[in-house]
Each structure stands twice: as structure tokens, then as C-alpha cells.
DSSP file (Angstrom, degrees, kcal/mol; ACC not computed):
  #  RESIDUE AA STRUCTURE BP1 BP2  ACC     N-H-->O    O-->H-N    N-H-->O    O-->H-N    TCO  KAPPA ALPHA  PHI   PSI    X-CA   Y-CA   Z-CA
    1    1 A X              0   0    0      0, 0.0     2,-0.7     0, 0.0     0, 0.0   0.000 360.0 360.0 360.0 152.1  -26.0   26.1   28.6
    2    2 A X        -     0   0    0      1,-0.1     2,-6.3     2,-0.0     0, 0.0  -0.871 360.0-100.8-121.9 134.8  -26.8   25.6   25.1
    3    3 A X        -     0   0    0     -2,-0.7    -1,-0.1     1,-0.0     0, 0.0   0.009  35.8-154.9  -5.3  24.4  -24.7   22.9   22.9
    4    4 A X        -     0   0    0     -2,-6.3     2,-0.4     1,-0.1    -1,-0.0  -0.118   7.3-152.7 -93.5 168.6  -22.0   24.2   20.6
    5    5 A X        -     0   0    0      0, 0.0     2,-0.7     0, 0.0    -1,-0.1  -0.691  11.2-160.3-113.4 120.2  -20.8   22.8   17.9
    6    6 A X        -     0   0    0     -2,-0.4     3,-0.1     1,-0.1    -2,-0.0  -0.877  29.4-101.0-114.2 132.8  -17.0   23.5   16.6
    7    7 A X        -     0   0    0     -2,-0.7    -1,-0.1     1,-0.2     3,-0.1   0.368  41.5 -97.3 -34.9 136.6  -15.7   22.9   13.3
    8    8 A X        -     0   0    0      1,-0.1     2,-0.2     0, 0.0    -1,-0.2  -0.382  44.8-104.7 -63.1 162.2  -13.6   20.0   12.6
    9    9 A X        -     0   0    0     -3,-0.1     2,-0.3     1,-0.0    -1,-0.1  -0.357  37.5-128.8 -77.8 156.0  -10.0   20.8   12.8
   10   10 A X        -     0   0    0     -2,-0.2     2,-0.5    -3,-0.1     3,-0.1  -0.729  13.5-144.5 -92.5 147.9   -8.5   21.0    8.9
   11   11 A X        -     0   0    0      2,-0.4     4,-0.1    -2,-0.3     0, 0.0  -0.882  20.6-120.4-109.8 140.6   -5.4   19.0    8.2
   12   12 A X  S    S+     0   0    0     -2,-0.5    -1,-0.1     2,-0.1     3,-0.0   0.991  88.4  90.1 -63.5 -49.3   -3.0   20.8    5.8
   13   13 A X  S    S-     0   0    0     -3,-0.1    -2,-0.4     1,-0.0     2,-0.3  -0.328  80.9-125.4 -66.1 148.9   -3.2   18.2    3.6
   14   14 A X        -     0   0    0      1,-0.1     2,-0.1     0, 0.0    -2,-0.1  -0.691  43.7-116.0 -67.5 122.4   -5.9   17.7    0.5
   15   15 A X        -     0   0    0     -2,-0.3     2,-0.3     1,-0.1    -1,-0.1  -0.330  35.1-141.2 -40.2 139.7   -7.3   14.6    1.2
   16   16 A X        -     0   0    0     -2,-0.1     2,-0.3    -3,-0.0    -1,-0.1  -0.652  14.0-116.8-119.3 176.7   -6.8   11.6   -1.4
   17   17 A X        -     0   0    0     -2,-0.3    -1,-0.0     1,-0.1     0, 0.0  -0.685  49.0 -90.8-102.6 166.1   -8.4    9.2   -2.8
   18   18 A X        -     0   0    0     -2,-0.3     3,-0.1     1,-0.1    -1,-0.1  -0.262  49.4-112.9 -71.5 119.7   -6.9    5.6   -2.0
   19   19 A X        -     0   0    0     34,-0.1    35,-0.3     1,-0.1    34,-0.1  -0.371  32.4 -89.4 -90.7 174.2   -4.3    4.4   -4.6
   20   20 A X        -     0   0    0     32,-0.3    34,-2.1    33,-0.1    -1,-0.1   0.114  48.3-114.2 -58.9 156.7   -4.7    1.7   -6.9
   21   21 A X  B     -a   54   0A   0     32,-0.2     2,-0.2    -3,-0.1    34,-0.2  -0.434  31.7-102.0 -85.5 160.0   -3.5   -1.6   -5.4
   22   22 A X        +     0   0    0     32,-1.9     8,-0.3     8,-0.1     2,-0.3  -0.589  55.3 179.7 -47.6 133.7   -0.2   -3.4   -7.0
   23   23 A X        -     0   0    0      6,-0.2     6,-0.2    -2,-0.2     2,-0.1  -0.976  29.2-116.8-146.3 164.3   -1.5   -6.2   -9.1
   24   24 A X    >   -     0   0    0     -2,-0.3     3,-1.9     4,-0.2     5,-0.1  -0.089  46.4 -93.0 -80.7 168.1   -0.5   -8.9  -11.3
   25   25 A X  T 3  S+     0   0    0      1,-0.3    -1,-0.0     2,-0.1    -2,-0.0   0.921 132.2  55.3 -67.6 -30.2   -1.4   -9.3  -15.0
   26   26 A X  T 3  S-     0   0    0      2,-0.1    -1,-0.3     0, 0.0     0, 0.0  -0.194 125.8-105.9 -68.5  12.9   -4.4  -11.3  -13.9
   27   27 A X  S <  S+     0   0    0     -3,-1.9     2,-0.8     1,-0.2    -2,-0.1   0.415  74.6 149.1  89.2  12.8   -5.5   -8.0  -11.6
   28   28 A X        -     0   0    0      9,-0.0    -4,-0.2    -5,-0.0    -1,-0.2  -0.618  49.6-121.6 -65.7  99.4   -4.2  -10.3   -8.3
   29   29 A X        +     0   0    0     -2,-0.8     9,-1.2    -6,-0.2     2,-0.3  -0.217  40.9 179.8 -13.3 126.2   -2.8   -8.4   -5.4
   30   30 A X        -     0   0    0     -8,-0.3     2,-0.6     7,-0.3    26,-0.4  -0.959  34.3-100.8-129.0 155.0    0.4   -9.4   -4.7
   31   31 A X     >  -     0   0    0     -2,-0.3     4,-4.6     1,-0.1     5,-0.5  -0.439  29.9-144.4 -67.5  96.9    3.5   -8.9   -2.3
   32   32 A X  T  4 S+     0   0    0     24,-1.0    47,-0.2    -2,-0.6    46,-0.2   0.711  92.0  41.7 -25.4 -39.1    5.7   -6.9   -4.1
   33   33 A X  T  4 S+     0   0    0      1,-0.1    -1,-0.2    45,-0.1    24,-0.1   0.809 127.9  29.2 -93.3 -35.7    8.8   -8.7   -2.7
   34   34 A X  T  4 S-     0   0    0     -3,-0.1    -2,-0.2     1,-0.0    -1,-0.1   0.527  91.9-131.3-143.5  43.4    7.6  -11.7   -2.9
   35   35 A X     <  +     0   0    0     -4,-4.6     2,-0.6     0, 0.0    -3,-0.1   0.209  49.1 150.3  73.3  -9.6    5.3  -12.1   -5.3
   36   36 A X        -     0   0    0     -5,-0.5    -6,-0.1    -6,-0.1    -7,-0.1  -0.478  51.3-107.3-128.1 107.6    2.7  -13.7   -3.6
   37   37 A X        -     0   0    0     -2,-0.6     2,-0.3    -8,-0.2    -7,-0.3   0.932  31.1-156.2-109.0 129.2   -0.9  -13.6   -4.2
   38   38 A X        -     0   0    0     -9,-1.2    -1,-0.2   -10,-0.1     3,-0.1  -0.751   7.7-149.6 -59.8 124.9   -3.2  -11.4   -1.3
   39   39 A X  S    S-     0   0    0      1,-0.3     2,-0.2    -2,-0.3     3,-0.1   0.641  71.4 -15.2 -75.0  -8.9   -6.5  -12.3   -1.0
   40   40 A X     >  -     0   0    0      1,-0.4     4,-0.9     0, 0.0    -1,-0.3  -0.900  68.7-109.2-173.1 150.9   -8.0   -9.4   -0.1
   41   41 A X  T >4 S+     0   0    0     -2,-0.2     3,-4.3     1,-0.2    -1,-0.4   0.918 122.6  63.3 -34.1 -79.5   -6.3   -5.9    1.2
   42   42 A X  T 34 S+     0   0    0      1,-0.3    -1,-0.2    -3,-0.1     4,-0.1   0.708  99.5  55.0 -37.9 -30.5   -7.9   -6.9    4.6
   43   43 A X  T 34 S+     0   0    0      2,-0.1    -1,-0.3    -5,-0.0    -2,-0.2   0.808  87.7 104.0 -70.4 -17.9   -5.4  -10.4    4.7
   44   44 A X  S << S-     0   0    0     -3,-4.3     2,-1.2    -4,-0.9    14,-0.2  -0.206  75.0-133.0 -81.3 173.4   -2.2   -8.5    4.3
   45   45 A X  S    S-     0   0    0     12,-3.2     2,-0.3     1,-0.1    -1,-0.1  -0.193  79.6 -43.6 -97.7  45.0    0.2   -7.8    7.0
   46   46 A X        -     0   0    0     -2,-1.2    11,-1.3    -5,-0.2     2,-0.4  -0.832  57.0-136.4 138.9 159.3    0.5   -4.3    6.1
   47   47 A X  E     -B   56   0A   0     -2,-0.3     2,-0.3     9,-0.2     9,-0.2  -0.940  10.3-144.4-140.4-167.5    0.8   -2.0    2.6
   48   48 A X  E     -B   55   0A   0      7,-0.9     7,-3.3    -2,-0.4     2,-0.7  -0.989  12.3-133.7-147.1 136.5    3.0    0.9    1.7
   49   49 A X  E     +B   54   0A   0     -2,-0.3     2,-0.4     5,-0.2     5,-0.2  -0.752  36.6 161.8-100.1  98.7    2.0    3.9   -0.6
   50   50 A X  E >   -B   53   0A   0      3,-2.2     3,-0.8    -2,-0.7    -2,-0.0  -0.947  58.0 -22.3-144.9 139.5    4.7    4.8   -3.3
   51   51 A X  T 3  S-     0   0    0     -2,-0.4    -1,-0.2     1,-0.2     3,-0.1   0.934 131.9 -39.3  42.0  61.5    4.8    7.0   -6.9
   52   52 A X  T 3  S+     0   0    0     -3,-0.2   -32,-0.3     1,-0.1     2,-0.3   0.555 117.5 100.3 103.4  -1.7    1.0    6.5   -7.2
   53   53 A X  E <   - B   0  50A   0     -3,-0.8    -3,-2.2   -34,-0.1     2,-0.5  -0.971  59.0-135.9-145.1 153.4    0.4    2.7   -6.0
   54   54 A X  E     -aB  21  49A   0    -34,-2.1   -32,-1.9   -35,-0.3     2,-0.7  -0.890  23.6-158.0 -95.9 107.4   -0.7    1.1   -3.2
   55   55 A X  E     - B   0  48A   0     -7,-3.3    -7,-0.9    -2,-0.5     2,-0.3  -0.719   5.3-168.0-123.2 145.4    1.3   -2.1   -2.0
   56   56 A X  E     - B   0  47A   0     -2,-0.7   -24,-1.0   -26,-0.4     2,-0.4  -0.468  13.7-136.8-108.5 152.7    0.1   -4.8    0.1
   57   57 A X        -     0   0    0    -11,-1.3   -12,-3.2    -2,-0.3   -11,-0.1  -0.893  14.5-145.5-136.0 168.8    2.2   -7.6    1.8
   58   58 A X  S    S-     0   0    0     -2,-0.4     2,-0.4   -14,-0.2    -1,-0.1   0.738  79.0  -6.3 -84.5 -31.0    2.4  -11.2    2.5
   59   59 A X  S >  S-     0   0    0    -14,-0.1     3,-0.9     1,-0.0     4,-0.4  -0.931  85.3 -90.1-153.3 174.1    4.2  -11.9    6.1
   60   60 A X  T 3> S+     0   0    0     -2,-0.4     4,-0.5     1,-0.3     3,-0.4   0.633 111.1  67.1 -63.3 -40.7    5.7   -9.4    8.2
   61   61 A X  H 3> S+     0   0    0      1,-0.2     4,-0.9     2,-0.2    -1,-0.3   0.658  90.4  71.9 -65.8 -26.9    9.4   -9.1    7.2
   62   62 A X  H <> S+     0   0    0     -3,-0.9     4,-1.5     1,-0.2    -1,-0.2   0.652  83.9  63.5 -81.7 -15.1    8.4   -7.7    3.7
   63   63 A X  H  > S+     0   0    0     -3,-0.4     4,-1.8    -4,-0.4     5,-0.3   0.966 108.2  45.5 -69.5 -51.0    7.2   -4.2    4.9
   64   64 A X  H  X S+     0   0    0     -4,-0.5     4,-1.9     1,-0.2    -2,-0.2   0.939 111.7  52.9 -36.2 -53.1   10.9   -3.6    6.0
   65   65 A X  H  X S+     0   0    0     -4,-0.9     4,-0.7     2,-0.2    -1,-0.2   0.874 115.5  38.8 -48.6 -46.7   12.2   -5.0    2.8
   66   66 A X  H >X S+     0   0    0     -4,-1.5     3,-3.9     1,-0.2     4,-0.9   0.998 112.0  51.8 -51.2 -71.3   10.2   -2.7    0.9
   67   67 A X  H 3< S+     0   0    0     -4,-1.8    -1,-0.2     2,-0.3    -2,-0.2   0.790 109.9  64.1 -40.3 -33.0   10.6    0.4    3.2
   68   68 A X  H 3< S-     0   0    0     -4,-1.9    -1,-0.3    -5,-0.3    -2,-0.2   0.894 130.7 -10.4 -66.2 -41.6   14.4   -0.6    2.6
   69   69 A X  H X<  +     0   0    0     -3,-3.9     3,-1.9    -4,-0.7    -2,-0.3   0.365  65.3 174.2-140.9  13.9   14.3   -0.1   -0.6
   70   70 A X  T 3< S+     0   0    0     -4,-0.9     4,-0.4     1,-0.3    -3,-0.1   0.489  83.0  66.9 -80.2 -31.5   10.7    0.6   -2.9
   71   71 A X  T >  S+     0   0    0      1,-0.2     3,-0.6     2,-0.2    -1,-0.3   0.790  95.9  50.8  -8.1 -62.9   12.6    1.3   -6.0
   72   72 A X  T <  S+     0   0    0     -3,-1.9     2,-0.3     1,-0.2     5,-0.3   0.947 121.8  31.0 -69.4 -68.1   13.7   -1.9   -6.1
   73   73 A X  T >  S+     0   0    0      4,-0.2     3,-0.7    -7,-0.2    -1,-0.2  -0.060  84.7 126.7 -52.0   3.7   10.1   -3.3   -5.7
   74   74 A X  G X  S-     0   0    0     -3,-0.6     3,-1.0    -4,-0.4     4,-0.3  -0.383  87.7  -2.3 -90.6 135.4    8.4   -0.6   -7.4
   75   75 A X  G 3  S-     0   0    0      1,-0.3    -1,-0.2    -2,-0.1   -52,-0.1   0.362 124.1 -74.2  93.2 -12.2    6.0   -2.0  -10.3
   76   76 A X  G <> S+     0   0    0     -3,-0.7     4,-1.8   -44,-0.1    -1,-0.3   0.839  86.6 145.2  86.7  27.1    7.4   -5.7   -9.5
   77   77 A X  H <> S+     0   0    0     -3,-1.0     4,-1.2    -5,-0.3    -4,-0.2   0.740  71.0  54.2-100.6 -17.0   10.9   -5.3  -11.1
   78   78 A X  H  4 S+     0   0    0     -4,-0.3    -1,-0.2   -46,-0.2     3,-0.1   0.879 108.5  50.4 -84.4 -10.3   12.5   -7.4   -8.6
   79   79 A X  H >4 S+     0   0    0    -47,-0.2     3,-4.7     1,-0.1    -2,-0.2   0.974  99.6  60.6 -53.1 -73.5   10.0   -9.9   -9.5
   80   80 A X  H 3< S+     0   0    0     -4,-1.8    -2,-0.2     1,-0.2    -1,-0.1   0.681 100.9  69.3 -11.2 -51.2   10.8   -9.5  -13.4
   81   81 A X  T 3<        0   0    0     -4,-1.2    -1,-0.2     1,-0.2    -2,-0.1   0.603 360.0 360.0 -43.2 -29.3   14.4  -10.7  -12.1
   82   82 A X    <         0   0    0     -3,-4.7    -1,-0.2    -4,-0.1    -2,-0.2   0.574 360.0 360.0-108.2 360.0   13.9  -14.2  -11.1
């Protein structure tokens, strides 16, 4: 029997390229909800992908928070608040 080989399967979606991460004015990752600094993607508990940005978080409860709401958290504005 000889080997054959079958095309990967296609996903309907166009692959994308990874968006840019949330960052601080000083180009530090941070948890959107609560503002505080990531060291690296790989340290976060999690991200979310929304309107064009990638955002990473700090402990576990803040992917809900987010998910809850990303509006609110979008860009840092809830940050902006306090």
C-alpha cells in the first residue's frame, strides 16, 4: 500500500495575525482591570481578544470581569477612573 497524503482540512476563517498586546504608556503589559504590570504574555492567567487588542490578565477572577463587560476595560478606561 503506498502512503497518501491528504490535504489539511481549511477552517473558514482567514487566519490572523496575533493582536497587539494592551500596554501602558511605558509599553508594559498590564491587566486591564487591574492595572497591573504582566511580565511576560507567558505569566498571565489568561488574555481576551477585543476591537483589535490583545489583553492579558493578572489573577484569575479578571478574565470574568472583563468577559463581563470589555467595554468598560477596553483601552484602560476603567483605569483612567481611579
Amino acid at each position: 500500500m503506498s502512503a497518501e497524503t491528504k490535504p489539511e482540512a481549511k477552517s473558514d476563517s482567514t487566519p490572523t495575525a496575533t493582536p497587539a498586546a494592551f500596554t501602558n504608556d511605558k509599553g508594559d503589559i498590564v491587566c486591564p482591570v487591574t492595572g497591573d504590570t504582566i511580565a511576560s504574555p507567558d505569566k498571565a492567567v489568561g488574555h481576551q481578544d477585543y476591537n483589535g487588542k490583545r489583553y492579558y490578565f493578572c489573577c484569575p477572577g479578571c478574565p470574568d470581569q472583563f468577559k463581563a463587560d470589555p467595554a468598560k476595560f477596553e483601552d484602560g478606561k476603567a483605569l483612567k477612573k481611579t
